[in-house]
Structures are given as C-alpha cells and as structure tokens.
N, C-alpha and C positions, 0 to 999 in steps of 0.2 A: 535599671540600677545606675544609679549615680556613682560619680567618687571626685573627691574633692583632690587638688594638685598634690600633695600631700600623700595621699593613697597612693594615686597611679604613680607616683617617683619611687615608693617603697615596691609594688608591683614590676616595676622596670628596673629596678635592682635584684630582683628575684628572680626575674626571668632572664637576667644576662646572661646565665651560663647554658640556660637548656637551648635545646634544637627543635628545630622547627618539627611538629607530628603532622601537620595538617598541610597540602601542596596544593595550592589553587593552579588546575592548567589550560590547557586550550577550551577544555568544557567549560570552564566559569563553574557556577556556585551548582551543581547540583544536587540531586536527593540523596545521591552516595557520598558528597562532601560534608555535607547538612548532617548525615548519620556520623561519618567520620566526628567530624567538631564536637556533635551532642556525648559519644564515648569518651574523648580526649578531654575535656570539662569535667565528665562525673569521675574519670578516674584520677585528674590535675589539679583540676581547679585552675591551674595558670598554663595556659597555650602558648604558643607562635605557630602563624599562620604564614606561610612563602607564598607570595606571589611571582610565580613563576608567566605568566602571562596577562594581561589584564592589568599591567603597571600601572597603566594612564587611570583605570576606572575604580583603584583600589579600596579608595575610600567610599563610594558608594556600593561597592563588593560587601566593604567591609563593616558598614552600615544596616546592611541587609541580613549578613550572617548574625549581629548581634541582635537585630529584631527579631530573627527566628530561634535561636536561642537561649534566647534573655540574659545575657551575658552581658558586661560593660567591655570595652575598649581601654585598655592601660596605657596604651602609644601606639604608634607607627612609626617604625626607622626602618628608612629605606623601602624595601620589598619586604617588610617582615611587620606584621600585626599582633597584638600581644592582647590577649582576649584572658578577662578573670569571671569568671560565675563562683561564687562560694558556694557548697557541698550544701547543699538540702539537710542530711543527719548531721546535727550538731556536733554529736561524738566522734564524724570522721572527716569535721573539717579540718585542713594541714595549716592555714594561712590564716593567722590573726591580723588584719588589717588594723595601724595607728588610729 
C-alpha cells in the first residue's frame, strides 16, 4: 500500500495522541509480535509501534513488519513507528484518508 505525503501527514496527526500497543524488545520481530501487530490493525487501523531495543535496526524491523502485514508506514519519530492498514469491511472502516 502506498500513501502519498499528504496521506501519511493527515495519519501522523491522528496518531499523535495514541500510545504505543505494539513493544518491540530483546526478541526483535517475532511470531507473538506479528500476531500482536495483525490484532492492533484489525481492531485500529492506525498503530505505534516502540522500539524499545533494536534502535539502530528499526527501519528494517520495520520494513519487515509492514511486508508481513501489508500495512503502509505513516512515519517514524524517534523510537516510535506509526503503521495504517485500512479495515478490510468497508462498513467498519474509522479513517477516511484525503
């Protein structure tokens, strides 16, 4: 999924107020994080992801989680990843993107 600058700036204004659900730690990306992130999408639509370990590697962490997801990327500030998949039933998507 793509999103043009435009998108992800209205996405990063929506998600300034929430907290982070998703805590990436000493393990890195596992199968129980992967299950984590897929829950937190179908029930958000819009995440924050903490990097609490794996500072340095964050962007290919975070690369990866969005390939196994199919989720787009909105931004990274700092230690903190902001991931948007839109809801699959059209009737219970929350986020109308510009």
């Amino acid at each position: 999924m793509n999103l043009s600058s435009s998108q992800r700036k209205y996405l990063r204004g929506l998600a300034h107020p929430l907290k982070p659900v998703v805590m990436i730690g000493h393990s890195g990306v596992t199968e129980s994080v992967m299950a984590e992130v897929e829950q937190a999408l179908n029930v958000h639509e819009l995440i924050k992801i903490r990097f609490n370990e794996f500072k340095d590697e964050k962007t290919t962490l975070c690369t990866q989680i969005v390939e196994q997801s199919d989720a787009a990327v909105a931004g990274i500030i700092g230690h903190i990843a902001i991931l948007y998949r839109p809801q699959r039933d059209l009737s219970k998507r929350r986020i109308r993107l510009p």
